[in-house]
PDB file of N, CA, C and O in Angstrom:
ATOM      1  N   UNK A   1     -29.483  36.917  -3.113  1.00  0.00           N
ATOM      2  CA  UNK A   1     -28.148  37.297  -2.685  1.00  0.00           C
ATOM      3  C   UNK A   1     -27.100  36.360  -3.289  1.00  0.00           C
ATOM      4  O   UNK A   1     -25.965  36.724  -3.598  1.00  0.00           O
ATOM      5  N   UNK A   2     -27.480  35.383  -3.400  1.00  0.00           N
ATOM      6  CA  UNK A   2     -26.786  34.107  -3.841  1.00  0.00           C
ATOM      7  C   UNK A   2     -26.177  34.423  -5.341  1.00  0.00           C
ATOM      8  O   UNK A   2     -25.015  34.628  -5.691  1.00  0.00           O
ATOM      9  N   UNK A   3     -27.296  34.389  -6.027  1.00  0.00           N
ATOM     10  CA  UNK A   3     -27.512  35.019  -7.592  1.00  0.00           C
ATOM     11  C   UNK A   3     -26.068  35.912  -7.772  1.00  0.00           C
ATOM     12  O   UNK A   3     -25.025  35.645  -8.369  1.00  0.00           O
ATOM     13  N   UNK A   4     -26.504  37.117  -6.961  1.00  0.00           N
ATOM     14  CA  UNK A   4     -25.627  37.823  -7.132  1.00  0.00           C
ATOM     15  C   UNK A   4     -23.974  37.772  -6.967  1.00  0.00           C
ATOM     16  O   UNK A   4     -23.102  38.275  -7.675  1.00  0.00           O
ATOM     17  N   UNK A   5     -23.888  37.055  -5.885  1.00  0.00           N
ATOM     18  CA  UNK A   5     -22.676  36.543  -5.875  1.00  0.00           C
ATOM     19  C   UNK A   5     -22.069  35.844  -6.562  1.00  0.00           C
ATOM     20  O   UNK A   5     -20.845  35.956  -6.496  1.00  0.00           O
ATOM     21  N   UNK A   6     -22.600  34.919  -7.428  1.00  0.00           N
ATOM     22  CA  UNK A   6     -22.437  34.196  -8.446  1.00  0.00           C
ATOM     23  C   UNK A   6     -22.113  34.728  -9.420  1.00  0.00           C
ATOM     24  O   UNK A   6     -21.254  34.263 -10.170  1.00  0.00           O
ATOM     25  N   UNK A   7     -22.828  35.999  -9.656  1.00  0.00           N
ATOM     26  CA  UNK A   7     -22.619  36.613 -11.217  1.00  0.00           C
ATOM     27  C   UNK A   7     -21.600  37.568 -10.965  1.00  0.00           C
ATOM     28  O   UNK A   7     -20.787  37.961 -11.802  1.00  0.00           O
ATOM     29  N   UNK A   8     -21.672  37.927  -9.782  1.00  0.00           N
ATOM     30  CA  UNK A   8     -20.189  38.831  -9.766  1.00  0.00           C
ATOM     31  C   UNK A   8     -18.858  38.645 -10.074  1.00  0.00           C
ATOM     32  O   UNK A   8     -17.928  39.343 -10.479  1.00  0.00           O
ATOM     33  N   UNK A   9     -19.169  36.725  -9.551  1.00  0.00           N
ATOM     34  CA  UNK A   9     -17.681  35.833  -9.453  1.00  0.00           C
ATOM     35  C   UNK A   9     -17.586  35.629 -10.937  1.00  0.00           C
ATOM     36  O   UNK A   9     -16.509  35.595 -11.532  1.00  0.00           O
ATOM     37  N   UNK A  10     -18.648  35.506 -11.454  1.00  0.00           N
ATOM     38  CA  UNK A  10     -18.762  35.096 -12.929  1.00  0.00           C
ATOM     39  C   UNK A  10     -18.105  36.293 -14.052  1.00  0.00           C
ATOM     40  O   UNK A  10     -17.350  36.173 -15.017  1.00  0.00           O
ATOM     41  N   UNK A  11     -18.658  37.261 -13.537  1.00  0.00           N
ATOM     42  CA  UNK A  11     -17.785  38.956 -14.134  1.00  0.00           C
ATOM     43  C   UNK A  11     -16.359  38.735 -14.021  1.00  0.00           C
ATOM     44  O   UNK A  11     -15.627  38.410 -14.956  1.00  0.00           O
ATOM     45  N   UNK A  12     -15.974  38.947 -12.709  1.00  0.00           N
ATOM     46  CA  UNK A  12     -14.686  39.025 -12.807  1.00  0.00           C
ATOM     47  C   UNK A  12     -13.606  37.742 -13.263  1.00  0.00           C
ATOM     48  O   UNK A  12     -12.395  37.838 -13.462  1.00  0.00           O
ATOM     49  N   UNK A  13     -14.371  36.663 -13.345  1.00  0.00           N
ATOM     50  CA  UNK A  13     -13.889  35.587 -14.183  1.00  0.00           C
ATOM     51  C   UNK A  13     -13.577  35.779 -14.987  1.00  0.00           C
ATOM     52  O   UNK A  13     -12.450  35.478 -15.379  1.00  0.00           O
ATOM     53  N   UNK A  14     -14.730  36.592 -15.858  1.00  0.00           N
ATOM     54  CA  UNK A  14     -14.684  36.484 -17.079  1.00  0.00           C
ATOM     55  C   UNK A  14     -13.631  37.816 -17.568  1.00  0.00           C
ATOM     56  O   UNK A  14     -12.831  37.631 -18.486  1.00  0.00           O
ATOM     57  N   UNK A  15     -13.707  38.917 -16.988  1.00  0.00           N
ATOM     58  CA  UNK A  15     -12.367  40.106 -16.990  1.00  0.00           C
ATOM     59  C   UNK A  15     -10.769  39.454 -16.873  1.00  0.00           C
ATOM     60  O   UNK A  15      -9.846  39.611 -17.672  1.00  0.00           O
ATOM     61  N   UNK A  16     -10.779  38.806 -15.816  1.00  0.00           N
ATOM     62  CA  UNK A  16      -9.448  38.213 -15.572  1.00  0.00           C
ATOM     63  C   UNK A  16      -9.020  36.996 -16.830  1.00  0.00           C
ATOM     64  O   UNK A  16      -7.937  36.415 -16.901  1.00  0.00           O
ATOM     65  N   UNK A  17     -10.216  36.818 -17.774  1.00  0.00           N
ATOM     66  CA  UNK A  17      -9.230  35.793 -18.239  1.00  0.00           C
ATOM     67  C   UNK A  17      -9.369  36.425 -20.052  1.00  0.00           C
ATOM     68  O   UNK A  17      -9.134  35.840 -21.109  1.00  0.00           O
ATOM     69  N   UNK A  18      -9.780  37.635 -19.812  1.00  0.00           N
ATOM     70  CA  UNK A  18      -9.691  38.640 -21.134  1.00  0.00           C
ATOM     71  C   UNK A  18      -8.550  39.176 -21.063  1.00  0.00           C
ATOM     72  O   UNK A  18      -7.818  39.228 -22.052  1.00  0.00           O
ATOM     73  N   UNK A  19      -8.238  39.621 -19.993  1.00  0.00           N
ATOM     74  CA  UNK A  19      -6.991  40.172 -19.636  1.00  0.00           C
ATOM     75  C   UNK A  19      -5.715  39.251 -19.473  1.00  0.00           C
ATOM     76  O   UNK A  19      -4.595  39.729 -19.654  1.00  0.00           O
ATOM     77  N   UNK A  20      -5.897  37.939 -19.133  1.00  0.00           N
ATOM     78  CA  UNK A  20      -4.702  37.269 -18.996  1.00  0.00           C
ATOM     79  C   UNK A  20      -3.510  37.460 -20.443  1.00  0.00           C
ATOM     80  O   UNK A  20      -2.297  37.478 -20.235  1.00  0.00           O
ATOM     81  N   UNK A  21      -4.052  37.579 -21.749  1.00  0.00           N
ATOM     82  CA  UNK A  21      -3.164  37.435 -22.185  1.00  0.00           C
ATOM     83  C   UNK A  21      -1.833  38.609 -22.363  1.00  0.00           C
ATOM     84  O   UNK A  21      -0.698  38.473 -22.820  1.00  0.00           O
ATOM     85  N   UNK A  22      -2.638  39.926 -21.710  1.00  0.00           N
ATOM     86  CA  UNK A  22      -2.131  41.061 -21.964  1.00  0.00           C
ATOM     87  C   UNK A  22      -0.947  41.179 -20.677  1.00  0.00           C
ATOM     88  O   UNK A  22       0.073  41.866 -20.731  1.00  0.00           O
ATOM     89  N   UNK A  23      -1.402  40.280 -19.476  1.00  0.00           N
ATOM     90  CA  UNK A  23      -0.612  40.343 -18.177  1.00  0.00           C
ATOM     91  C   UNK A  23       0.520  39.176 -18.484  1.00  0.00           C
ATOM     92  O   UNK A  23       1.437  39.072 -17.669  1.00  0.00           O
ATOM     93  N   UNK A  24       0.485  38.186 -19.773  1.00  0.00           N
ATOM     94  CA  UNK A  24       1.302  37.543 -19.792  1.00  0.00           C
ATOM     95  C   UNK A  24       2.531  38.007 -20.741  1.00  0.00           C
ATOM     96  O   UNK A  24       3.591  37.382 -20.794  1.00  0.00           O
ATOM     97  N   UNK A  25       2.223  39.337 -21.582  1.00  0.00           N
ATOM     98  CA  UNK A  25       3.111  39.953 -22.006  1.00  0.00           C
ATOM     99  C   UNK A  25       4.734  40.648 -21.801  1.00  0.00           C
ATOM    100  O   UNK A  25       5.690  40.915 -22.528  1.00  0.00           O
ATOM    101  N   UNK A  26       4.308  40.768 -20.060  1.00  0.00           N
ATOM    102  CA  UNK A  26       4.937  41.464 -19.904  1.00  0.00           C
ATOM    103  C   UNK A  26       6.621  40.629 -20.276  1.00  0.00           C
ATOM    104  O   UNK A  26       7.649  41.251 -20.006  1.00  0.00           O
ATOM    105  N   UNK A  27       6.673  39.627 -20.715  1.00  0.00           N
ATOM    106  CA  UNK A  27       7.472  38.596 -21.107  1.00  0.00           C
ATOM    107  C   UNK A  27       8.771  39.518 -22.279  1.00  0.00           C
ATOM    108  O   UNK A  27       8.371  40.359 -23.084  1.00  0.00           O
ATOM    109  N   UNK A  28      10.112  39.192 -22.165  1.00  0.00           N
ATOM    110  CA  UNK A  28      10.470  40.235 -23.401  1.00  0.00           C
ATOM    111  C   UNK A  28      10.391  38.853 -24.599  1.00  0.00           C
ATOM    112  O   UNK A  28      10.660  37.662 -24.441  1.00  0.00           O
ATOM    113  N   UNK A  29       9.900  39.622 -25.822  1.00  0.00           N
ATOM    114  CA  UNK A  29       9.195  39.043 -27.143  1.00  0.00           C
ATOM    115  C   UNK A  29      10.783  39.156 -28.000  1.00  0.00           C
ATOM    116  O   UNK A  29      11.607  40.063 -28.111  1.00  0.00           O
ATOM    117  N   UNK A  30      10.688  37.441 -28.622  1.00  0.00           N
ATOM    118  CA  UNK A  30      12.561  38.185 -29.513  1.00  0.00           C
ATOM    119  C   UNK A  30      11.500  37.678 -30.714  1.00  0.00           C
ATOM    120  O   UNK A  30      10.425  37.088 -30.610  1.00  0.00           O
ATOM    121  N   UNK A  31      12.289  38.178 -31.981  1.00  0.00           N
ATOM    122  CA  UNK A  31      12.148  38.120 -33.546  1.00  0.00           C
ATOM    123  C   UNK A  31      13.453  37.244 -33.812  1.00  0.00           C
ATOM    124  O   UNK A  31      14.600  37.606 -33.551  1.00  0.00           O
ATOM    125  N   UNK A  32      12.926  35.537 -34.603  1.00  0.00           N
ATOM    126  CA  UNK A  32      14.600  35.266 -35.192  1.00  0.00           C
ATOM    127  C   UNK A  32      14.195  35.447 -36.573  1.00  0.00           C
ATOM    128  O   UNK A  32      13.137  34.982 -36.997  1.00  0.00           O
ATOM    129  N   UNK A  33      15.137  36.215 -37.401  1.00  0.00           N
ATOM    130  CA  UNK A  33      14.997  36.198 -38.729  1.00  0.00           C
ATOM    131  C   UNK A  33      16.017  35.080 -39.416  1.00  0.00           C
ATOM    132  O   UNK A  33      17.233  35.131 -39.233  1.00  0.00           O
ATOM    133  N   UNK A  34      15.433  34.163 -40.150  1.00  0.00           N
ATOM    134  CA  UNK A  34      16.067  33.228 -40.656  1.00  0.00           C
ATOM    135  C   UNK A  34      16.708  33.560 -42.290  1.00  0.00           C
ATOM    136  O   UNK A  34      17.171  32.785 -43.126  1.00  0.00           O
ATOM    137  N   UNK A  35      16.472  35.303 -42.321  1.00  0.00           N
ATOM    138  CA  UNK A  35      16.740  35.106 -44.088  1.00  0.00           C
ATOM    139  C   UNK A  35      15.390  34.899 -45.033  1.00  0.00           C
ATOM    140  O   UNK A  35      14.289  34.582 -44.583  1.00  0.00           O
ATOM    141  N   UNK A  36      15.676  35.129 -46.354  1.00  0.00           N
ATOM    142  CA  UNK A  36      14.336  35.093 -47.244  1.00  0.00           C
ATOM    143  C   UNK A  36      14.883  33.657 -48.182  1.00  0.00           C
ATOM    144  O   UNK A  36      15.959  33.074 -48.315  1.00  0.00           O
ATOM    145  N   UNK A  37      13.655  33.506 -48.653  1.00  0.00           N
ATOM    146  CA  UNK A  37      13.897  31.856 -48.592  1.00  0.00           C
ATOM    147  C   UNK A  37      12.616  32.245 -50.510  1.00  0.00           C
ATOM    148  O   UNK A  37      11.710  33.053 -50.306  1.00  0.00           O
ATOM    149  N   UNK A  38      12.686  31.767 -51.746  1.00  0.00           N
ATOM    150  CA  UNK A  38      11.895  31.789 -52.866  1.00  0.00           C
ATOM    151  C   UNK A  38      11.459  30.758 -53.281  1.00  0.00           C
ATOM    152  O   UNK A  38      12.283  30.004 -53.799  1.00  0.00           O
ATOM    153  N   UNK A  39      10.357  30.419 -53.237  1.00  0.00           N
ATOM    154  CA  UNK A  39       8.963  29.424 -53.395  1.00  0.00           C
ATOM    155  C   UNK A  39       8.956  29.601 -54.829  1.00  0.00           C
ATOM    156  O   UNK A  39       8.788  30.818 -54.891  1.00  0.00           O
ATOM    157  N   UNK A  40       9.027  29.198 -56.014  1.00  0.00           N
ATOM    158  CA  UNK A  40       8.337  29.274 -57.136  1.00  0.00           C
ATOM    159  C   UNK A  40       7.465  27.569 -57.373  1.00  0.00           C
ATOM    160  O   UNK A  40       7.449  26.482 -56.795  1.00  0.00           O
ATOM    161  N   UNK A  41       7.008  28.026 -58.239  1.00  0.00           N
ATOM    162  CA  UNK A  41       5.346  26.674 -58.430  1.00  0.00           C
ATOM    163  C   UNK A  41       4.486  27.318 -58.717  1.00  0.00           C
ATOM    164  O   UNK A  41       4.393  28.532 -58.900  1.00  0.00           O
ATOM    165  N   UNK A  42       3.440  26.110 -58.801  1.00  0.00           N
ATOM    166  CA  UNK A  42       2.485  26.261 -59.517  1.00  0.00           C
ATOM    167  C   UNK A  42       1.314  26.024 -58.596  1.00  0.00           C
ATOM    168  O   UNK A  42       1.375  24.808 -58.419  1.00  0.00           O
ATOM    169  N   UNK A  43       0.294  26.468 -57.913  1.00  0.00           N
ATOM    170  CA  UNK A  43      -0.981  25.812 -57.055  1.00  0.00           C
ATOM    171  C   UNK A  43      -1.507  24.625 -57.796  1.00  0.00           C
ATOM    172  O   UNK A  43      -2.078  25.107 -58.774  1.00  0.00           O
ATOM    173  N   UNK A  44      -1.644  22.915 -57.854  1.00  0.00           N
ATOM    174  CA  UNK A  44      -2.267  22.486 -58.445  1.00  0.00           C
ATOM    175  C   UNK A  44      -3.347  22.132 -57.726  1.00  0.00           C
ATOM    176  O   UNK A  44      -3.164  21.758 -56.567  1.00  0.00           O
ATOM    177  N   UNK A  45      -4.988  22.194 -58.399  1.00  0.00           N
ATOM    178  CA  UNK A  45      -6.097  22.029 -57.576  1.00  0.00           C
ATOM    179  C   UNK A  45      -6.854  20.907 -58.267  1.00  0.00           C
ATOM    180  O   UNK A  45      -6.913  20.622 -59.463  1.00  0.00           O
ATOM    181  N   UNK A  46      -7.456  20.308 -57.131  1.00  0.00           N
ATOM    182  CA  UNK A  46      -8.049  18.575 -58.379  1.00  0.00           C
ATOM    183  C   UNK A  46      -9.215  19.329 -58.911  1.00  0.00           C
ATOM    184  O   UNK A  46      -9.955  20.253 -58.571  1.00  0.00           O
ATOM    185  N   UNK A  47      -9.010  18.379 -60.057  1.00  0.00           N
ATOM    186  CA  UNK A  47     -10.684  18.270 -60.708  1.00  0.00           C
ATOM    187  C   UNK A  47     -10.743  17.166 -60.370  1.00  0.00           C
ATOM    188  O   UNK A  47      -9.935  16.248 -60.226  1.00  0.00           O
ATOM    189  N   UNK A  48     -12.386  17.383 -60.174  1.00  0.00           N
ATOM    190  CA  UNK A  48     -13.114  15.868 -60.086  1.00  0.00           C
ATOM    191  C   UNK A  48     -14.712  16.630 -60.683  1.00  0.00           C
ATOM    192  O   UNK A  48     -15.100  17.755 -60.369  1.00  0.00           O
ATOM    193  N   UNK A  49     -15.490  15.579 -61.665  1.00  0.00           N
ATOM    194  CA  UNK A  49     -16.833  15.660 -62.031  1.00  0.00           C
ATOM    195  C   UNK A  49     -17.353  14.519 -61.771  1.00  0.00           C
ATOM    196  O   UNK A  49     -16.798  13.424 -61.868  1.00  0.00           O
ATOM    197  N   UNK A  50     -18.699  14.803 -61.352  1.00  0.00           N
ATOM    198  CA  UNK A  50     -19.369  13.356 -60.988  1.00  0.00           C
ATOM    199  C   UNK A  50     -20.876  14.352 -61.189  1.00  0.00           C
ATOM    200  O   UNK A  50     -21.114  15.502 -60.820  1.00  0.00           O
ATOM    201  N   UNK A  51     -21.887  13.148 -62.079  1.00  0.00           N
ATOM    202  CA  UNK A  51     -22.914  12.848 -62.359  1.00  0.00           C
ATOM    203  C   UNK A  51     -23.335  11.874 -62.467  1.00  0.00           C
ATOM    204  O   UNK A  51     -22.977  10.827 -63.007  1.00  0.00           O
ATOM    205  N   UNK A  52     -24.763  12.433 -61.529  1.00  0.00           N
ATOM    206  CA  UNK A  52     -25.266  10.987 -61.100  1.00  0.00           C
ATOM    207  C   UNK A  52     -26.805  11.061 -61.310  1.00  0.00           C
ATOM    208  O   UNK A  52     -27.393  11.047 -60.229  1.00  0.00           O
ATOM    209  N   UNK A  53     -27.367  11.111 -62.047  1.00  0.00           N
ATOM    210  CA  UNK A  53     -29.040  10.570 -62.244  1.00  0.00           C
ATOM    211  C   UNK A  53     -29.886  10.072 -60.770  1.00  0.00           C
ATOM    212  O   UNK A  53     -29.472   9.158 -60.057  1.00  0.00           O
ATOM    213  N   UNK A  54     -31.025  10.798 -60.513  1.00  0.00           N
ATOM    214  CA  UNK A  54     -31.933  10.015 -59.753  1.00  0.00           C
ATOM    215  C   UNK A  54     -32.172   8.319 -60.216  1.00  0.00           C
ATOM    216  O   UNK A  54     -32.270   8.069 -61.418  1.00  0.00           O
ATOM    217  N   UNK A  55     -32.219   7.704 -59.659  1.00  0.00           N
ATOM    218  CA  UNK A  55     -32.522   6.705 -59.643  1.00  0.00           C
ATOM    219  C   UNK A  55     -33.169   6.104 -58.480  1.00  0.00           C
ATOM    220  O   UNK A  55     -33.127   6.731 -57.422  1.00  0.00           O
ATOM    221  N   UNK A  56     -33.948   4.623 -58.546  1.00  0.00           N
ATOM    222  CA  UNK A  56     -34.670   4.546 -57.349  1.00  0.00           C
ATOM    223  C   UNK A  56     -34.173   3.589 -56.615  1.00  0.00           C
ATOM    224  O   UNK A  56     -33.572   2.675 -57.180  1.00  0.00           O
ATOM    225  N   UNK A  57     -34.321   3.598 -55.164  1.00  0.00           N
ATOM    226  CA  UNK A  57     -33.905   2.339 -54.715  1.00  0.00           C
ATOM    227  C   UNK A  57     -34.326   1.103 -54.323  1.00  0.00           C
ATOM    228  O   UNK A  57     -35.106   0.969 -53.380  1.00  0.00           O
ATOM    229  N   UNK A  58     -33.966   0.342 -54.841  1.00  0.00           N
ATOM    230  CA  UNK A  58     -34.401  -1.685 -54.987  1.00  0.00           C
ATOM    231  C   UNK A  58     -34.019  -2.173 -54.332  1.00  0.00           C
ATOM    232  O   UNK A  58     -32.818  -2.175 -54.601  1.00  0.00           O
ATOM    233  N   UNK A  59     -34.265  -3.003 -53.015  1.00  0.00           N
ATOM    234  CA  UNK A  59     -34.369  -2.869 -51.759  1.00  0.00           C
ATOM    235  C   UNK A  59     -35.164  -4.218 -51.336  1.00  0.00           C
ATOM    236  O   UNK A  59     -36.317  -4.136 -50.911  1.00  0.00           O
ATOM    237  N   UNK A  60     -34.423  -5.602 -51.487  1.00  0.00           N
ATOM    238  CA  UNK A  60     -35.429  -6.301 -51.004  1.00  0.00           C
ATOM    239  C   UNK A  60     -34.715  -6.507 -49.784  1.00  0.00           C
ATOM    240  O   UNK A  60     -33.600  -6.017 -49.610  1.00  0.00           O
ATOM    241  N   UNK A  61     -35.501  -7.447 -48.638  1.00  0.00           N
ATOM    242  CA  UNK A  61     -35.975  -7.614 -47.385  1.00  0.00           C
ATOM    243  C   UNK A  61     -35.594  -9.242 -47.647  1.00  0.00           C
ATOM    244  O   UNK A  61     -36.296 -10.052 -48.252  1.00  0.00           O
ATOM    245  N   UNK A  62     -33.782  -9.575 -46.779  1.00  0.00           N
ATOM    246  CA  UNK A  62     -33.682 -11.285 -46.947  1.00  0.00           C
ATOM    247  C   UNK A  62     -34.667 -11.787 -46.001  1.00  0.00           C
ATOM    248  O   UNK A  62     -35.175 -11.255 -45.015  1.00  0.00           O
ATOM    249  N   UNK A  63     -34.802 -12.807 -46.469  1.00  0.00           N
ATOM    250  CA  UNK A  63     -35.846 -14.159 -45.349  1.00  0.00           C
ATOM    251  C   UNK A  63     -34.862 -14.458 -44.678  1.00  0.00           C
ATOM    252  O   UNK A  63     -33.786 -14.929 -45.049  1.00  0.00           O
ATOM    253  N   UNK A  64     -35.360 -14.077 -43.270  1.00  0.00           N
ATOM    254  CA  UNK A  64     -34.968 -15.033 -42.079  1.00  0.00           C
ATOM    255  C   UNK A  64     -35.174 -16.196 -41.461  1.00  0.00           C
ATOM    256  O   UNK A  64     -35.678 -16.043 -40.348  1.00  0.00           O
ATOM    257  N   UNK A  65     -34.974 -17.284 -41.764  1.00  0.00           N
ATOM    258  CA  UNK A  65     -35.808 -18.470 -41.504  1.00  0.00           C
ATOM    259  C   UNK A  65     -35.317 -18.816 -39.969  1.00  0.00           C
ATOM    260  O   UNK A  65     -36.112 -19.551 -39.384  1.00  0.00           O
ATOM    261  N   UNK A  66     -34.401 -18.509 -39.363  1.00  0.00           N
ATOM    262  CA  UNK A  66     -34.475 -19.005 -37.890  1.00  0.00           C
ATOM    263  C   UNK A  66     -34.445 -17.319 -37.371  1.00  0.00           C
ATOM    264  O   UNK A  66     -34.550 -16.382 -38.162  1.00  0.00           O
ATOM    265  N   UNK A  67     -34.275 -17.164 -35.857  1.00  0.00           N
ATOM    266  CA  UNK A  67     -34.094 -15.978 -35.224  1.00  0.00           C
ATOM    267  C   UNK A  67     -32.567 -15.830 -34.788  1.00  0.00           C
ATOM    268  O   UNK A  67     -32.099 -16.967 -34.857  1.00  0.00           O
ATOM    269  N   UNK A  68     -31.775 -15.114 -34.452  1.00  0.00           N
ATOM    270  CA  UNK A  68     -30.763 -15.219 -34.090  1.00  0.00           C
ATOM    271  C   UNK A  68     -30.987 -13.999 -32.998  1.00  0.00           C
ATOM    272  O   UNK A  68     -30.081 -13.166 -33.034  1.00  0.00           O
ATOM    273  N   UNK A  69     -31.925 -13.771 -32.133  1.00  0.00           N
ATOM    274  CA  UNK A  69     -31.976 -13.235 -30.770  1.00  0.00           C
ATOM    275  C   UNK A  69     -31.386 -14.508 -29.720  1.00  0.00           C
ATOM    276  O   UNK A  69     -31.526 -14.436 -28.499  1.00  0.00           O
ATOM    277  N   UNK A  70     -30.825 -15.477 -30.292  1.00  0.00           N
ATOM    278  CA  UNK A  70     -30.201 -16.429 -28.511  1.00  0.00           C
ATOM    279  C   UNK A  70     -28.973 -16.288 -29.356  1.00  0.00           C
ATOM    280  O   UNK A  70     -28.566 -17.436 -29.177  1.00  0.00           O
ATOM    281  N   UNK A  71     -27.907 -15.649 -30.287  1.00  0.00           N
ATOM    282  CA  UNK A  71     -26.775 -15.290 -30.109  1.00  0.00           C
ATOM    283  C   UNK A  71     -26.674 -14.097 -29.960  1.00  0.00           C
ATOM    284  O   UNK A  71     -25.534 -13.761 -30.281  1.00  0.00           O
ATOM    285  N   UNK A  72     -27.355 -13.141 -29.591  1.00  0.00           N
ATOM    286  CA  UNK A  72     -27.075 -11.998 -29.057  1.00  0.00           C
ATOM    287  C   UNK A  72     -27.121 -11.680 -28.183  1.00  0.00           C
ATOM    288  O   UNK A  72     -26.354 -10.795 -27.804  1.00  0.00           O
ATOM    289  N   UNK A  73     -28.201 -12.319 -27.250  1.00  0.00           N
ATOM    290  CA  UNK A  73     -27.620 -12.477 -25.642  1.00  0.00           C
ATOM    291  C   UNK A  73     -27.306 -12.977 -25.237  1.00  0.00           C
ATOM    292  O   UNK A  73     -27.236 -12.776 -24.025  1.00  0.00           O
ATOM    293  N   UNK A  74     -26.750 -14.230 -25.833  1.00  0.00           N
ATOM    294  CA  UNK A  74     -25.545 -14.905 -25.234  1.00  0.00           C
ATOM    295  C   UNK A  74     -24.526 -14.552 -24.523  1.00  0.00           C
ATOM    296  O   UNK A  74     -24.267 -14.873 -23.364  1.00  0.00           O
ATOM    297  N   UNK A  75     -23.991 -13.932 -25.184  1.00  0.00           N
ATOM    298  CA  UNK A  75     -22.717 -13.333 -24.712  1.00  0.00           C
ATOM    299  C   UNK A  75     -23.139 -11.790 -23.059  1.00  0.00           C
ATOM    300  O   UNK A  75     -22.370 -11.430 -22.168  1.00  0.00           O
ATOM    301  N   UNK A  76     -24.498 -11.356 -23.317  1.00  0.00           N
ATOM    302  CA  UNK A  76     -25.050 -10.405 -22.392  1.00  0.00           C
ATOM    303  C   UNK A  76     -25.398 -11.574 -20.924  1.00  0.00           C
ATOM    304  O   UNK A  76     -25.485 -11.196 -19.755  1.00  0.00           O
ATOM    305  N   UNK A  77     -25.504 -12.585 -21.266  1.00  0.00           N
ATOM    306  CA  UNK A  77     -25.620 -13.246 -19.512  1.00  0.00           C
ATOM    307  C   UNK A  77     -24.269 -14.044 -19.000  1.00  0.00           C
ATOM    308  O   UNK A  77     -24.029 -14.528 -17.894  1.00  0.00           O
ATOM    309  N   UNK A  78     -23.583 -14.013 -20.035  1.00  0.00           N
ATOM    310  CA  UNK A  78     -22.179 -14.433 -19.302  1.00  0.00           C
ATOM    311  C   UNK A  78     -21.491 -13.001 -18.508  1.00  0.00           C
ATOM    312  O   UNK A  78     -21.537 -11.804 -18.791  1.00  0.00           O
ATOM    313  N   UNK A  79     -20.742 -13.902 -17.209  1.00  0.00           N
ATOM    314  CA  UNK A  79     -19.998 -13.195 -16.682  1.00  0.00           C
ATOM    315  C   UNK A  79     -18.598 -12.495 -17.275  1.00  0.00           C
ATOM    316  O   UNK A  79     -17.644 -13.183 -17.638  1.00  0.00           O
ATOM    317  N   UNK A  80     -18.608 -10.885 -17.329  1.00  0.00           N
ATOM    318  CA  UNK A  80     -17.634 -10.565 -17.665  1.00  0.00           C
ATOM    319  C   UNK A  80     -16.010 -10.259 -17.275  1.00  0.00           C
ATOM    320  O   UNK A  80     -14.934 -10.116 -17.854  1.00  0.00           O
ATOM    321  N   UNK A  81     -16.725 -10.256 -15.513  1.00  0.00           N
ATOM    322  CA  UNK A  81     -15.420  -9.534 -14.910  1.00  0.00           C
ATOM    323  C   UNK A  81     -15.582 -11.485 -14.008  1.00  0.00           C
ATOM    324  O   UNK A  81     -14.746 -11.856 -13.184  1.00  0.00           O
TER     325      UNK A  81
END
């Protein structure tokens, strides 16, 4: 029963707000004409080319000689507020 009530509310939700824009019409609509106005130009559009070769990636791994996990929670056991 529940269900149903739900989906009913859900229907007419969904009607009332298909329709809203047509009930907000009833508004009177003006036209201002400002006159014609002549654009001449040209569209300019970029070029751009790019080539690029597979190549592989070289990738070393720096040495860490100390840890730096006690400056990162440092700042996580101080009080903030």
């Amino acid at each position: 029963m529940r269900v149903k009530v739900i989906t009913i509310f859900l229907i007419v939700l969904l009607a009332l707000s298909m329709a809203w824009p047509v009930l907000a019409k009833d508004k009177e609509s003006r036209v201002i004409s400002l006159g014609t106005m002549v654009v001449q130009g040209s569209v300019q559009k970029p070029n751009a080319f790019f080539v690029n070769g597979r190549s592989t990636l070289q990738y070393e791994r720096p040495d860490v000689k100390e840890s730096f996990l006690k400056e990162v929670i440092k700042p996580l056991r101080s009080k903030t507020f």
